[in-house]
C-alpha positions as a Markdown table, in Angstrom:
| # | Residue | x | y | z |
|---|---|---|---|---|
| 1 | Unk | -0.9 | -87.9 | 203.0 |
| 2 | Unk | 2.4 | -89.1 | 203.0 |
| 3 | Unk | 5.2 | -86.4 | 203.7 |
| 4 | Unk | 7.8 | -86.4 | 200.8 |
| 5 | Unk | 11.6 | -85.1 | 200.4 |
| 6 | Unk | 12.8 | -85.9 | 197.2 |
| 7 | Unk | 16.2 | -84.5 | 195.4 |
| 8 | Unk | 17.0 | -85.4 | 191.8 |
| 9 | Unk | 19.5 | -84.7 | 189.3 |
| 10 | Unk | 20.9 | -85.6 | 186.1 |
| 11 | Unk | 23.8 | -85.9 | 184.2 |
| 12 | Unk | 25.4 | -85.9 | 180.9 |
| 13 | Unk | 26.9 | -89.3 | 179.9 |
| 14 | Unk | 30.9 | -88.9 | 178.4 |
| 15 | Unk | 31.7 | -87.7 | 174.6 |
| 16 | Unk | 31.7 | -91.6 | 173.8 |
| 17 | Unk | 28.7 | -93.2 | 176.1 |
| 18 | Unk | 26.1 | -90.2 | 174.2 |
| 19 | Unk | 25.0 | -93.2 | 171.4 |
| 20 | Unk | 24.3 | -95.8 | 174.2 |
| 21 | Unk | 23.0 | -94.0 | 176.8 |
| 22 | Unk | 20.7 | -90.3 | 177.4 |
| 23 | Unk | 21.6 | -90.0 | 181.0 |
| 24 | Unk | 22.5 | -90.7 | 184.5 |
| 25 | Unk | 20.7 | -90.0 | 187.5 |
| 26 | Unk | 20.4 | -89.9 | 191.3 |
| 27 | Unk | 17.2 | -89.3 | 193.1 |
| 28 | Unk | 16.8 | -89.0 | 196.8 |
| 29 | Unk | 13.0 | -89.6 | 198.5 |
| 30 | Unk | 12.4 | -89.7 | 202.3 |
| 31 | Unk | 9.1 | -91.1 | 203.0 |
| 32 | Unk | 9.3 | -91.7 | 206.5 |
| 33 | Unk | 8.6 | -94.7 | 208.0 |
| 34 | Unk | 5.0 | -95.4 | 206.1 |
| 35 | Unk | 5.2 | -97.4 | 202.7 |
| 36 | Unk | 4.7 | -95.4 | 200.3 |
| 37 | Unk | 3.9 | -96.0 | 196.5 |
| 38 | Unk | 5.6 | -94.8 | 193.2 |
| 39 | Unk | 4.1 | -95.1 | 189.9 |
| 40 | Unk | 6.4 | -95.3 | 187.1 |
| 41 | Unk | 4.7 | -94.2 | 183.3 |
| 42 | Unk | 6.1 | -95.7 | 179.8 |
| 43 | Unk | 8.7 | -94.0 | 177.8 |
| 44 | Unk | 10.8 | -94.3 | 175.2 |
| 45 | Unk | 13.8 | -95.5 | 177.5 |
| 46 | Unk | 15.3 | -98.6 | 179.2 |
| 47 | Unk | 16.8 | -98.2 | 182.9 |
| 48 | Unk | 19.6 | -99.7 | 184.8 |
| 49 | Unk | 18.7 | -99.7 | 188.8 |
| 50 | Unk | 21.0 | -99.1 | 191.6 |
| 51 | Unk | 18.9 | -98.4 | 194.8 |
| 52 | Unk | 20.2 | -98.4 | 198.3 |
| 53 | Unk | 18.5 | -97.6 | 202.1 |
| 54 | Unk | 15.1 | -98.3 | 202.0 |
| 55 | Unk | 13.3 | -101.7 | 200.6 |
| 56 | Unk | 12.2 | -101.5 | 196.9 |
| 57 | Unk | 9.1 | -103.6 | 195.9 |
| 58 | Unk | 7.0 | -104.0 | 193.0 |
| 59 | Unk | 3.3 | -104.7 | 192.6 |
| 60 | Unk | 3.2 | -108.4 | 191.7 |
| 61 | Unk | 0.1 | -110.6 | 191.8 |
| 62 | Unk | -1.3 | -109.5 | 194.0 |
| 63 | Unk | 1.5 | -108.7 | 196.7 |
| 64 | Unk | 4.9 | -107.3 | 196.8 |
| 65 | Unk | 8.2 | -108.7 | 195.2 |
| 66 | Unk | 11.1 | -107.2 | 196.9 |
| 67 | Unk | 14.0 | -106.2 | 193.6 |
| 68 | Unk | 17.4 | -106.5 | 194.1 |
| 69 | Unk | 20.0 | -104.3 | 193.2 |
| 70 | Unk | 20.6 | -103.9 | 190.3 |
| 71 | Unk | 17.5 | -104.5 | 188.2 |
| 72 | Unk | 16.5 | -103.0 | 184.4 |
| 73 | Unk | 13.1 | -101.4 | 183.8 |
| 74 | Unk | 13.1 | -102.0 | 180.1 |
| 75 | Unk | 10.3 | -100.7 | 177.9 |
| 76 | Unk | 6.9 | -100.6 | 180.1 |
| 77 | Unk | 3.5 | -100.7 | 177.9 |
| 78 | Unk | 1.8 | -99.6 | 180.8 |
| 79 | Unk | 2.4 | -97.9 | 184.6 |
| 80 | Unk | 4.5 | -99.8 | 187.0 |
| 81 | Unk | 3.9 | -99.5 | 190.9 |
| 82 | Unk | 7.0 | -99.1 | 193.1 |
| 83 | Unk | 6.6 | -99.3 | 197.3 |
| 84 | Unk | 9.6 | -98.6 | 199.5 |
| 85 | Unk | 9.6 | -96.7 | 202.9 |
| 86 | Unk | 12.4 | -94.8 | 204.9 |
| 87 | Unk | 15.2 | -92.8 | 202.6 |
| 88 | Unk | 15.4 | -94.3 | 199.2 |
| 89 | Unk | 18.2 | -93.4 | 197.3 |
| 90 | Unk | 18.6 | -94.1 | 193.3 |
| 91 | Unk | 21.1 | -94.2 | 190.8 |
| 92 | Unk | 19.7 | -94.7 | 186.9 |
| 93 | Unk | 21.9 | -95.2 | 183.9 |
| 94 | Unk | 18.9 | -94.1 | 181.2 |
| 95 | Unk | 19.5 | -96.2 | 178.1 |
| 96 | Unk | 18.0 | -96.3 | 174.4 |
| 97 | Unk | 17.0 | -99.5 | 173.9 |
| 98 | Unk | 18.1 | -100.5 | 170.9 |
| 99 | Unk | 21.9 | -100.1 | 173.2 |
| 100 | Unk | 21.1 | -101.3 | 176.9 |
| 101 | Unk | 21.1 | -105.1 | 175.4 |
| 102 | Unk | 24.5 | -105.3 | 173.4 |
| 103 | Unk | 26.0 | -103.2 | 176.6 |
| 104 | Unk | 25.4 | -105.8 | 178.9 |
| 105 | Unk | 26.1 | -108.5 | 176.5 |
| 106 | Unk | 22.3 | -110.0 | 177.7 |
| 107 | Unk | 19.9 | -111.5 | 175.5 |
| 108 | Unk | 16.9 | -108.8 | 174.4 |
| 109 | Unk | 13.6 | -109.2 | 175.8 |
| 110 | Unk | 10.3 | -107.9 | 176.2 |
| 111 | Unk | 10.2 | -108.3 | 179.9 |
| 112 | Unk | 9.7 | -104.5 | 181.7 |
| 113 | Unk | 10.9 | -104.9 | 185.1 |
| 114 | Unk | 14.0 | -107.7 | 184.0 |
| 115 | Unk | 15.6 | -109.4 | 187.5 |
| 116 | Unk | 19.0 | -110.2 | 185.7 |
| 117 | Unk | 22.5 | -111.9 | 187.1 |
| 118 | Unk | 25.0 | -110.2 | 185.8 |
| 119 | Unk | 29.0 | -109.0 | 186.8 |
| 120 | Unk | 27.7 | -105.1 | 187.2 |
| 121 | Unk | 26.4 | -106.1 | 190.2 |
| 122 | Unk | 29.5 | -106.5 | 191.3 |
| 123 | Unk | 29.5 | -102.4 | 191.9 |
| 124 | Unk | 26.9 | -102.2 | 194.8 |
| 125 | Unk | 29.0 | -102.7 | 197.2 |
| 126 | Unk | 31.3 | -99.9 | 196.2 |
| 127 | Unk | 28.3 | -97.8 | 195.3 |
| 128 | Unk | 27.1 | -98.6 | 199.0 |
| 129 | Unk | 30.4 | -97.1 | 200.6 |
| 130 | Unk | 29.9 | -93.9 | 198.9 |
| 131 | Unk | 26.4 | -93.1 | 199.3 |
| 132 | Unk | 26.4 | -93.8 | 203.0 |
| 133 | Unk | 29.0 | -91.2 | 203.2 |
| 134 | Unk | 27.3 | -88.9 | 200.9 |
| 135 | Unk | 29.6 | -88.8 | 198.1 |
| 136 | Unk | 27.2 | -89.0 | 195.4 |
| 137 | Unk | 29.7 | -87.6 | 192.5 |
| 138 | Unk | 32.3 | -90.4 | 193.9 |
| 139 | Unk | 29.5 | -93.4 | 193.0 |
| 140 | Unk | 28.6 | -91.5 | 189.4 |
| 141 | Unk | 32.3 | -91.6 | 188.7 |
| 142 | Unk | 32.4 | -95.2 | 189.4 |
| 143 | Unk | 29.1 | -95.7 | 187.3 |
| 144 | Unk | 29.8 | -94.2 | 184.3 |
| 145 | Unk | 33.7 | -96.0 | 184.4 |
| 146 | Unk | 32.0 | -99.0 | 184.0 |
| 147 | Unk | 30.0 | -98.4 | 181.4 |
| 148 | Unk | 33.1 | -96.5 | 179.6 |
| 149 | Unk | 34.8 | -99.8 | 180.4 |
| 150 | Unk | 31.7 | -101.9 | 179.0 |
| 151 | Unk | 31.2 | -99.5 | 175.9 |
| 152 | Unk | 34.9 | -100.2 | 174.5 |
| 153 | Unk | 34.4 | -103.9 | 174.3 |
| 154 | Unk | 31.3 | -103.6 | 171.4 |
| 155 | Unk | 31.5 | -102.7 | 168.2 |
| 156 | Unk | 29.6 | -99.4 | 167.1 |
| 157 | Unk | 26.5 | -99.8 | 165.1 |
| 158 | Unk | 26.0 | -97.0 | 163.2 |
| 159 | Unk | 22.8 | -98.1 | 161.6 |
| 160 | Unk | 20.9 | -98.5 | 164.6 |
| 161 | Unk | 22.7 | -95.1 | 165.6 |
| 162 | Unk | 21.2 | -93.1 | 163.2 |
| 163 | Unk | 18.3 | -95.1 | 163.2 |
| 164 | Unk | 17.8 | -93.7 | 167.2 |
| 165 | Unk | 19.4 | -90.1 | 166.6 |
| 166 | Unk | 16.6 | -89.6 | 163.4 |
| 167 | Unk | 13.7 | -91.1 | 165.5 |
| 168 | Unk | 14.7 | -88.9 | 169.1 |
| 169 | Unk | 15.0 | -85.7 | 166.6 |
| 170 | Unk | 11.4 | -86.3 | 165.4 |
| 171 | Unk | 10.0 | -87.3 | 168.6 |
| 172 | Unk | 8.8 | -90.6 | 167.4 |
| 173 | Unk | 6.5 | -89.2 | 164.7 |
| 174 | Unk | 8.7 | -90.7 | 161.5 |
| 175 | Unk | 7.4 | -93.3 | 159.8 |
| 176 | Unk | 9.7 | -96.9 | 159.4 |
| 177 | Unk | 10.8 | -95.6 | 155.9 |
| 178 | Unk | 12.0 | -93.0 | 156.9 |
| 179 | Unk | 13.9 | -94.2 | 159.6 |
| 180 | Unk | 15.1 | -96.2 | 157.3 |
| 181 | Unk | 16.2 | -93.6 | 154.9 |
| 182 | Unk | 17.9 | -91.9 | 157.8 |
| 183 | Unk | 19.8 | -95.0 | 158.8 |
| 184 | Unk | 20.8 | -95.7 | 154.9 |
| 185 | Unk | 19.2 | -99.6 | 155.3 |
| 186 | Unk | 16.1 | -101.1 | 153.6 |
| 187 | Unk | 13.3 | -101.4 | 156.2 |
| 188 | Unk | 13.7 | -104.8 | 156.5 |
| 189 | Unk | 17.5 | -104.7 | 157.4 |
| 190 | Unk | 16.4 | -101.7 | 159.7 |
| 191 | Unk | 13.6 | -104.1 | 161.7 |
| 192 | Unk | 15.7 | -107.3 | 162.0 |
| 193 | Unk | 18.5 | -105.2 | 163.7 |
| 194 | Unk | 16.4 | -103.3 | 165.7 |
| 195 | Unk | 13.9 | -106.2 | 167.1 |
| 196 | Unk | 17.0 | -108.2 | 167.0 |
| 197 | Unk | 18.8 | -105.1 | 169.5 |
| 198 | Unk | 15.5 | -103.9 | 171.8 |
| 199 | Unk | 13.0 | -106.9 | 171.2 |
| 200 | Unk | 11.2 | -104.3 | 169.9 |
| 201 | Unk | 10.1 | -103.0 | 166.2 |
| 202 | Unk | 10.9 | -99.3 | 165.1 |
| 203 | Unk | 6.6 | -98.6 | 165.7 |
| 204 | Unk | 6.9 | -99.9 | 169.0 |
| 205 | Unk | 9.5 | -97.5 | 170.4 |
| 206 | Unk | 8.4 | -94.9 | 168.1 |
| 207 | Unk | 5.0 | -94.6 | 169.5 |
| 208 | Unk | 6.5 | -94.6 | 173.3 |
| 209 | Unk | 8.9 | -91.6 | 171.9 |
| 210 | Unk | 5.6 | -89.7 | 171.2 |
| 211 | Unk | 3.3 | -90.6 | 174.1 |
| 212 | Unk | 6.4 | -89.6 | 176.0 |
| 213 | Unk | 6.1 | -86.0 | 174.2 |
| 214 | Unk | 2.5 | -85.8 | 175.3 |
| 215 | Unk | 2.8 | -87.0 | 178.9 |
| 216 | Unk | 5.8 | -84.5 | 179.5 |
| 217 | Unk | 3.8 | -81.7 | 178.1 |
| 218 | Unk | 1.1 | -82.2 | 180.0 |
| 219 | Unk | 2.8 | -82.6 | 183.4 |
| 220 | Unk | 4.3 | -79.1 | 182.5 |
| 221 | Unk | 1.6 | -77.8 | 180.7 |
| 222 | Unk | -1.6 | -79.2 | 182.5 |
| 223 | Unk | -3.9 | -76.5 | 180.3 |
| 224 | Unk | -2.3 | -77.7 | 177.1 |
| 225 | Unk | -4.8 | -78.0 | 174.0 |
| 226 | Unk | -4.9 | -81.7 | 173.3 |
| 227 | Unk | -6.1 | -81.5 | 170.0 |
| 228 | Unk | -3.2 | -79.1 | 169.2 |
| 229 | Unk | -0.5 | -81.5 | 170.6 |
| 230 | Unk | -2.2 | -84.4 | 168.9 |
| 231 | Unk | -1.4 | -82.0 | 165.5 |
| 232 | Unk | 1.9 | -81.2 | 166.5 |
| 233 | Unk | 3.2 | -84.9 | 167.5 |
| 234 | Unk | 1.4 | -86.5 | 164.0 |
| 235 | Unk | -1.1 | -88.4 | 165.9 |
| 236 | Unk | -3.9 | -88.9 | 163.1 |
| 237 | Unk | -6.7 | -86.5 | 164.8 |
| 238 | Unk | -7.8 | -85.8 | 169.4 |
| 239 | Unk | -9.3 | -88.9 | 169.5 |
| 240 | Unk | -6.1 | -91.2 | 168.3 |
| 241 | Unk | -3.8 | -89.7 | 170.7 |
| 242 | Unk | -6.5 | -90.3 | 173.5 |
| 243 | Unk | -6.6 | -94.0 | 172.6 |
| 244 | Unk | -2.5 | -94.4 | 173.0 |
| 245 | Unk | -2.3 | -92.1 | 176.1 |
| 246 | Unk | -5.0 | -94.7 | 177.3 |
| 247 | Unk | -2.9 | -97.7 | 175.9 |
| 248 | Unk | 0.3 | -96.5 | 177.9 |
| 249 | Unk | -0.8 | -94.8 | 180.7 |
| 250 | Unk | -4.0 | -96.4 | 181.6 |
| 251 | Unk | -5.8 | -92.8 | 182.1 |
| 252 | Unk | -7.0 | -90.0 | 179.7 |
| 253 | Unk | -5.6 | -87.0 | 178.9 |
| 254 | Unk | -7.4 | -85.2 | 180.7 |
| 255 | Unk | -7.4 | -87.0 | 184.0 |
| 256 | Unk | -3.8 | -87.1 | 183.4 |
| 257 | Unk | -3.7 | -83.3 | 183.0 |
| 258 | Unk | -5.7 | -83.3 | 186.3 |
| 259 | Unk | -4.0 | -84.8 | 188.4 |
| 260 | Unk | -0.5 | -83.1 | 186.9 |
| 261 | Unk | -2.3 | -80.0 | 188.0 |
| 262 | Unk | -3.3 | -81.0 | 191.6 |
| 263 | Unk | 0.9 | -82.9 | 192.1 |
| 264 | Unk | 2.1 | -79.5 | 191.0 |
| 265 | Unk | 1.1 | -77.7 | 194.3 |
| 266 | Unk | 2.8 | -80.2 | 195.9 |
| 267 | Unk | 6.2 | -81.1 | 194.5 |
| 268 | Unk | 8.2 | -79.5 | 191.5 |
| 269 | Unk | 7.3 | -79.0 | 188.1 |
| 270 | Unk | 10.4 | -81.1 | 186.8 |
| 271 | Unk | 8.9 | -84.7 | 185.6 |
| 272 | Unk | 11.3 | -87.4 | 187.0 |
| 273 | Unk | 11.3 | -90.8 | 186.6 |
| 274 | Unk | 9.2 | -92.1 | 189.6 |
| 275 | Unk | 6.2 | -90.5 | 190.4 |
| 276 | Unk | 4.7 | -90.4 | 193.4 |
| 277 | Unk | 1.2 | -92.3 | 193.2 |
């Protein structure tokens, strides 16, 4: 078994980032010199990647594909394996996804881990100088100017707005008409928009939003009824929320809840974006 340090931390976007992104992040692992693997589970979230120190790879055909910095993990339909080795250190700008497109003036797409040119880049080597000295609020500061910076040059959509704040409130359980109703647009406006936005329909993040509910209760919660959260998050009976826990996480309930209960011994209760696999 591989012997892990890991630090993370989150924090509160500005007054006028909150409609484009949840969150910003830093997470610090120290694996030692053996590779070690990282799986990364679906939700209803896009991220933007700064690493630095140690290598970051992804599973790919077969073999390894070394990601640059930075890279987007858009919306995954299934688990993701990450390798690095030696101290890994992460910055995440947690996006909804109906935003992280328009912000970075790209093209949407489907693609989950997206290997994109673009001028943010231009921050690493900044963000470098300040997390080899250690000054992780320094970086943040530079982080979250950018994206003030980036935020002020697009116009506010306020449908797709209160399409996202109706949809987070209910955890993904609304249906599209509603969301619609929330967002004041016909459901048709409401799905051009938001395909056009995301590359995804309202269902598709939706039912992320929900498995997301379940897969966080149950890494907190390992005893959890199913069949009560399968109730609670308007999945249609047990059996329908064990077919999209399958769908997104490629494991059961259950086994999920198993193995949540085994990690727990070993490292916090807090569910963070990468998971040790």
């Amino acid at each position: 078994m591989v012997s892990l340090k890991m630090q993370h931390q989150e924090f509160e976007p500005p007054e006028e980032l909150r409609d484009t992104i949840k969150c910003f992040w830093y997470n610090r692992r120290d694996s030692g010199e053996l590779q070690s693997s990282y799986e990364v589970v679906p939700d209803g979230y896009a991220e933007i990647i700064f690493h630095f120190g140690g290598d970051l790879s992804i599973s790919y055909n077969g073999g390894l594909q070394p990601l640059p910095s930075p890279f987007m993990m858009g919306l995954l339909n299934q688990p993701v394996i990450f390798h690095t080795k030696n101290c890994l250190e992460i910055i995440g700008i947690r996006c909804f996804p109906w935003t992280v497109f328009d912000l970075l003036g790209l093209p949407s797409g489907k693609d989950g881990v997206h290997i994109f040119e673009h001028p943010i880049a231009q921050l690493q080597s900044a963000l470098n100088k300040y997390i080899d000295a250690g000054k992780i609020d320094e970086a943040l500061t530079q982080v979250k100017q950018y994206f003030l910076n980036a935020r002020s040059g697009i116009a506010s959509e306020s449908m797709l707005f209160k399409a996202g704040v109706a949809m987070t409130k209910a955890n993904g359980t609304l249906p599209v008409s509603l969301v619609a109703a929330a967002a004041h647009a016909t459901v048709r406006t409401l799905e051009r928009k938001f395909k056009q936005s995301s590359g995804y329909t309202v269902k598709d993040v939706s039912g992320l939003m929900r498995f997301e509910q379940v897969r966080n209760q149950l890494w907190l919660y390992p005893d959890a009824d199913i069949a009560r959260l399968a109730y609670e998050l308007g999945y249609a009976d047990q059996s329908h929320l064990s077919k999209e826990f399958k769908r997104y996480s490629g494991t059961t309930p259950a086994a999920f809840a198993r193995k949540a209960k085994k990690r727990k011994q070993v490292i916090d209760s807090d569910f963070v974006a990468f998971v040790q696999s």
